[in-house]
C-alpha angles and dihedrals in degrees: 000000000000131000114253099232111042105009094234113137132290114220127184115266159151118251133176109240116200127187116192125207112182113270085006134071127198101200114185126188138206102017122169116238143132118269129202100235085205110047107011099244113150128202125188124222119237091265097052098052093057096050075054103049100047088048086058085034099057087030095058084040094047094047082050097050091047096042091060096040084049107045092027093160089037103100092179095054100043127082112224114260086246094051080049092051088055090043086067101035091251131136115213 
């Protein structure tokens, strides 16, 4: 496999992936995927990016979910039950 951009060649590898959001980071480790062993660039098979997506996923729910059980009579910190409901993919 080549690398998109520069068409040096992909090898297979570990990264660190990390998600910010905001005043919170995801950091994952370890994480297979295939490296340019010219000019650094990473991509991620289909499987992995899902293991990916749902740890971001769980981890921004999870913040959600603490920030409005922490701060209950703080209205400007808390998200609405129904933006929390999208949040999870969920109709009410």
């Amino acid at each position: 496999m080549t690398c998109f951009y520069c068409e040096g060649d992909m090898i297979d590898s570990t990264t660190t992936y990390v998600e910010d959001f905001g005043n919170c980071i995801v950091i994952i480790r370890n994480v297979p995927c295939s490296k340019c062993s010219q000019c650094g660039e990473v991509s991620y098979n289909g499987t992995v990016l899902k293991q990916i997506e749902k740890i971001v996923d769980d981890a921004y729910c999870q913040k959600l979910y603490d920030n409005c059980k922490s701060n209950p009579d703080n209205s400007n910190d808390n998200i609405s039950l129904e933006d929390f409901a999208k949040e999870l993919r969920i109709e009410l």
